[in-house]
C-alpha positions in Angstrom: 183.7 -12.3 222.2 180.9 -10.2 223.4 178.5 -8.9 221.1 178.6 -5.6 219.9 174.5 -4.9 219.7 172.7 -4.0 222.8 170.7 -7.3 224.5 167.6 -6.4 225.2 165.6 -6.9 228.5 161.9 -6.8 229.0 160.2 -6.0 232.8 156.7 -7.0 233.1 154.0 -5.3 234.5 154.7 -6.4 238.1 158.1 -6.1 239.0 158.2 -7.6 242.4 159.9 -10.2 244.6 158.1 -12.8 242.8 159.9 -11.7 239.5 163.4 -10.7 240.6 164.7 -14.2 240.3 163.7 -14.5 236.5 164.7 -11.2 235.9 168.3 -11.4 237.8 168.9 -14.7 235.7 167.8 -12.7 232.5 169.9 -9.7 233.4 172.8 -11.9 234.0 172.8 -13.7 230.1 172.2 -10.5 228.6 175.4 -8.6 231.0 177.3 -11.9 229.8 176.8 -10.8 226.4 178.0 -6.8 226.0 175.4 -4.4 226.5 172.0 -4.2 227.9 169.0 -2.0 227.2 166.2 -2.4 229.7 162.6 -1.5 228.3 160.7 -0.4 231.5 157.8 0.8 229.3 154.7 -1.7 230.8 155.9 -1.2 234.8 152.7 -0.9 236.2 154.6 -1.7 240.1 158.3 -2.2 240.9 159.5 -2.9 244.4 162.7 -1.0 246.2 164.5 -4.5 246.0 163.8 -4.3 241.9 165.3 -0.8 241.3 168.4 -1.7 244.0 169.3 -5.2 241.7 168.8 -2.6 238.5 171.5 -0.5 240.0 173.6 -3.4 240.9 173.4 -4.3 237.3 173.8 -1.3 235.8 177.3 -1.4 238.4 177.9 -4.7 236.9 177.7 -3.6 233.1 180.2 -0.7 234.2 182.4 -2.4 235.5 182.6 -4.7 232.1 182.9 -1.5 230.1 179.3 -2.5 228.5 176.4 0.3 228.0 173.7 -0.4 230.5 170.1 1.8 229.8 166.6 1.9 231.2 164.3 3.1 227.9 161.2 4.7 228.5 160.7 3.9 232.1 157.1 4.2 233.1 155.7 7.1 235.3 155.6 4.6 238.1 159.2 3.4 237.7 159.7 7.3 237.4 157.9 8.1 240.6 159.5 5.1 242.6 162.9 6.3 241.7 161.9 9.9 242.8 160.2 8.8 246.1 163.0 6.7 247.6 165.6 9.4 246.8 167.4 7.1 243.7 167.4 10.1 240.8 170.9 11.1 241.6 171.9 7.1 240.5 169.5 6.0 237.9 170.4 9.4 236.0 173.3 8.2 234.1 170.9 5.1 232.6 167.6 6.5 232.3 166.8 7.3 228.9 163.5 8.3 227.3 
C-alpha cells in the first residue's frame, strides 16, 4: 500500500546529464511509493533535459493520483523554466 507521507527528493547543485540517471532512479522509488516533494532549493545549473524528466514525473505522479511538488526552486531553476517557455507546465507543482 503506498505511503501516505510525501517522499522526499533532493537535486544537487548540478543538475545535468551527468545526474539524470541517479536522479530518474531516485524519482522512480519515491513515485513507487505515493507522493513526491522535490527540494530544488541548492540548483545552482539544471539542463532542459532535467526540467523535461521533472515534468514527465510530475505526469507520472498524476496519473497515480499521487501529489507531485517542486519546493523552493532556486532563482536559476526559476529562470530556466521562464526562458524555455515551461511556466505554463511547472505552475501546477511549483511551490515556494
Amino acid at each position: 500500500m503506498p505511503k501516505s507521507q510525501a517522499q522526499s527528493v533532493v537535486l544537487p547543485r548540478i543538475v545535468d546529464l551527468d545526474a539524470l540517471d541517479e536522479i530518474r532512479e531516485t524519482l522512480l522509488g519515491a513515485l513507487q511509493a505515493g507522493p513526491v516533494e522535490i527540494d530544488a532549493e541548492a540548483v545552482d545549473r539544471v539542463s532542459t533535459n532535467a526540467l523535461f524528466m521533472l515534468l514527465s514525473a510530475a505526469g507520472s505522479a498524476k496519473q497515480a493520483s499521487f501529489a507531485f511538488t517542486i519546493a523552493k526552486a532556486s532563482d536559476v531553476m526559476r529562470a530556466s523554466i521562464e526562458k524555455l517557455g515551461l511556466d505554463e507546465h511547472f505552475a501546477p507543482v511549483l511551490k515556494g
